[in-house]
PAZAZA-755016 format. One record per residue (C-alpha): x, y, z; residue in three letters. Coordinates in steps of 0.25 Angstrom, whole numbers, padded with zeros to 4 digits, always signed. Example, Ala and Ser with C-alpha at 12.3 -4.5 7.8 and 13.67 -1.06 7.14 Angstrom:
# PAZAZA-755016
+0049-0018+0031ala
+0055-0004+0029ser
# end
This chain:
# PAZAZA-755016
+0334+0518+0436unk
+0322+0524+0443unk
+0317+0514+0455unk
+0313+0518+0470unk
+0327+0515+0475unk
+0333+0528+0479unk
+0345+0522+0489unk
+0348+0516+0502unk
+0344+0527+0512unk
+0355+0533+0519unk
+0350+0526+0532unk
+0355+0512+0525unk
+0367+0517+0526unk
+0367+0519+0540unk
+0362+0505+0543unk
+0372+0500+0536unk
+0384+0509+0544unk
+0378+0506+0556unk
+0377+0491+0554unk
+0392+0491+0552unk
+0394+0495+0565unk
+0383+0489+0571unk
+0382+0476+0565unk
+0374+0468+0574unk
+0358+0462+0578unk
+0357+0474+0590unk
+0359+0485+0579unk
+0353+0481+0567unk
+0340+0476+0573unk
+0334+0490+0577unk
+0339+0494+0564unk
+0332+0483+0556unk
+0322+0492+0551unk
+0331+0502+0545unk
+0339+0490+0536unk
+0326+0485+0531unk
+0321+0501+0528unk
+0335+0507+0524unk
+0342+0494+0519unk
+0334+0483+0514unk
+0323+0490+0509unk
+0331+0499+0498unk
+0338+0487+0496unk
+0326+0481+0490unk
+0322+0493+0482unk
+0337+0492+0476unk
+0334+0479+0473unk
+0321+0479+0467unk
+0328+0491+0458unk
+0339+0482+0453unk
+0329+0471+0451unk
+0320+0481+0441unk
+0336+0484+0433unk
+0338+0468+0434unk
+0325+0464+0427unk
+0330+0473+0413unk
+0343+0465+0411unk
+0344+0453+0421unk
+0329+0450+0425unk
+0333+0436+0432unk
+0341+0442+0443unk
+0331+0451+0448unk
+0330+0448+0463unk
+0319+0448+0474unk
+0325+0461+0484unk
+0324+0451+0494unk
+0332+0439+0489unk
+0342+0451+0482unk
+0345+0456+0495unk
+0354+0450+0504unk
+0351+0446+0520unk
+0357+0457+0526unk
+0359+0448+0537unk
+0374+0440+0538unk
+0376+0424+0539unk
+0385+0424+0550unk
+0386+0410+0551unk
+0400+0409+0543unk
+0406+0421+0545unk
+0414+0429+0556unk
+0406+0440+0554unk
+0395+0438+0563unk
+0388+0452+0560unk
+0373+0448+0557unk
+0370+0460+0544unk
+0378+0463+0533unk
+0384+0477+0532unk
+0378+0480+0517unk
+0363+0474+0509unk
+0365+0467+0496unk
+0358+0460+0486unk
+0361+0450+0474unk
+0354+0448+0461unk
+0355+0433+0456unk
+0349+0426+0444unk
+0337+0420+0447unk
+0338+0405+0450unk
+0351+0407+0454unk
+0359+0407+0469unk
+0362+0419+0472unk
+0380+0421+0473unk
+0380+0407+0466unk
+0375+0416+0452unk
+0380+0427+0447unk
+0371+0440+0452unk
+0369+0455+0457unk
+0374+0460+0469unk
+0374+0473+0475unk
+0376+0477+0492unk
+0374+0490+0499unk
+0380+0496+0511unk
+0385+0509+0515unk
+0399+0507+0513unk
+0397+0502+0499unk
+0389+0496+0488unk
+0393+0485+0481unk
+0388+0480+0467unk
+0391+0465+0461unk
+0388+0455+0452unk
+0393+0441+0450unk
+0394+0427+0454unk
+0401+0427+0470unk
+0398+0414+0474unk
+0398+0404+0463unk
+0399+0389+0468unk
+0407+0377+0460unk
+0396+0374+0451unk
+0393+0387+0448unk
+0407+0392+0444unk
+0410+0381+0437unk
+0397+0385+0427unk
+0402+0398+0426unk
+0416+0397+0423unk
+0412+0387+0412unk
+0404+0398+0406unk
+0415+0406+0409unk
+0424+0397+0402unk
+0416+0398+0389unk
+0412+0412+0389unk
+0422+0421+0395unk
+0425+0430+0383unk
+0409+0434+0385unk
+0411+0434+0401unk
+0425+0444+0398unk
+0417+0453+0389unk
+0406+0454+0401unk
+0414+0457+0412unk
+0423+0464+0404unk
+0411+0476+0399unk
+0416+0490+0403unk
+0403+0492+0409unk
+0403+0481+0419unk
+0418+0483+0423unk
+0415+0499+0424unk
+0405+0497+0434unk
+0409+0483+0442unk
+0423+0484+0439unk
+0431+0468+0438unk
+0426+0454+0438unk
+0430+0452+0453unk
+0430+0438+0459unk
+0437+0425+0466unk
+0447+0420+0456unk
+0454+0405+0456unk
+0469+0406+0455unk
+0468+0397+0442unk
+0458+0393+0434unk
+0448+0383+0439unk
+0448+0367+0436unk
+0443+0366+0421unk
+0448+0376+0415unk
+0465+0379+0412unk
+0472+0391+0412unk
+0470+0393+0397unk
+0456+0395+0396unk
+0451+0408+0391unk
+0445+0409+0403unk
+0454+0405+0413unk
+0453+0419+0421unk
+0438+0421+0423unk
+0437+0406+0425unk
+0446+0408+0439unk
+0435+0417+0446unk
+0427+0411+0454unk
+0418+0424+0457unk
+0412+0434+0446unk
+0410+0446+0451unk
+0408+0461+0449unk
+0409+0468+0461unk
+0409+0484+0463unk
+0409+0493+0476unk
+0401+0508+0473unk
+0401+0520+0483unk
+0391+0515+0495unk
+0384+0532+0491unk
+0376+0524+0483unk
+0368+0518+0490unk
+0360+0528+0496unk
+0356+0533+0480unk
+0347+0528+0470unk
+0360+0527+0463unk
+0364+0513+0469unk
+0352+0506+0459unk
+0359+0512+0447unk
+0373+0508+0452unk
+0369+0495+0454unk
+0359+0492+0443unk
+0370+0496+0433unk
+0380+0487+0439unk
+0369+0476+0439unk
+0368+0479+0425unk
+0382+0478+0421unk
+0383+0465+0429unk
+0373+0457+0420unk
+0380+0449+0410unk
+0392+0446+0420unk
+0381+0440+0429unk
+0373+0434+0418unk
+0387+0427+0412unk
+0391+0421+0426unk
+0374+0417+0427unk
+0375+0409+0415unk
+0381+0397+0416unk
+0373+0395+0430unk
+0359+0397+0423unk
+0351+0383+0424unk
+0351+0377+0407unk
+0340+0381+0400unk
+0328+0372+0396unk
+0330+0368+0380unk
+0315+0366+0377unk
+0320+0360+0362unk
+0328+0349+0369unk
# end
């Protein structure tokens, strides 16, 4: 895939090995520069990489850079870690229309410990879950076959996820179905070698994770997708 992204410059890396150990207003400030040159900005043209793969086979998740990419500042407010930036830059890729970790998206974060690559539903409210496993409930032998493809399990290993101890409210210990209707989560989650990021290898790496994602995400997306207009009726 031939675009301008060429890597994280090694200097990214430092950031982020310095922000470990220096996680706080009085050293990042002097240094703000450097995430925005180093960080954020090969960030966006990663983004803007993937987005020009997305639009061939899943145009509606393609993403402006700056609503992909996380704040790379922390919300405190409810955690005991009080550190105010986060140790790594992400992005996630949802459907458009949708809320992002309420739909089933893209996600991939870098770091210089690791870079991690995922795609799934991870924060899926009542309503939400209760859609989805009814189309779960109908359709499983078509959502087995897709998470099952060699393809998929080669590259993002498991279906990984919260799972209830028994099957949820609705729906017996019999059904068909009965396994896949206990998670709570739907995700494909893998870990590659952090060397990555600093090659125009880590588009590739990721694009075709992305790639392989698609109909797991466009499966748990279904049920959530507003009805369609019938023009006839």
């Amino acid at each position: 895939m031939k675009t301008g992204f060429a890597g994280f410059p090694p200097e990214a890396m430092t950031f982020f090995r310095g922000l470990r150990r220096h996680n706080d207003r009085e050293w990042f400030l002097p240094r703000k520069q450097v995430f925005l040159e180093k960080v954020r900005a090969p960030m966006e043209a990663l983004v803007t990489a993937l987005n020009a793969d997305l639009i061939r086979y899943a145009p509606e998740y393609v993403t402006d850079p700056d609503k992909a990419i996380y704040r790379f500042y922390r919300d405190t407010r409810f955690s005991d870690d009080k550190t105010p930036y986060k140790d790594h830059i992400a992005a996630i890729f949802t459907r458009r229309g949708m809320t992002k970790h309420r739909a089933a998206g893209y996600y991939f974060a870098v770091s210089d410990r690791e870079v991690e690559v995922a795609g799934g539903l991870y924060l899926p409210q009542t309503e939400e879950l209760r859609a989805i496993r009814q189309h779960m409930a109908q359709h499983h032998e078509e959502f087995r076959r897709i998470v099952a493809a060699r393809k998929l399990r080669n590259l993002m290993g498991e279906l990984e996820g919260d799972r209830l101890a028994r099957a949820p409210k609705g729906f017996g210990p019999e059904h068909p179905a009965a396994d896949l209707l206990k998670y709570k989560q739907f995700l494909f989650y893998r870990i590659l070698d952090p060397s990555l990021a600093t090659t125009p290898r880590l588009l590739d790496e990721v694009a075709t994770r992305f790639r392989v994602l698609a109909p797991f995400i466009e499966f748990l997306n279904r049920p959530l997708l507003p009805p369609r207009n019938d023009p006839w009726k």
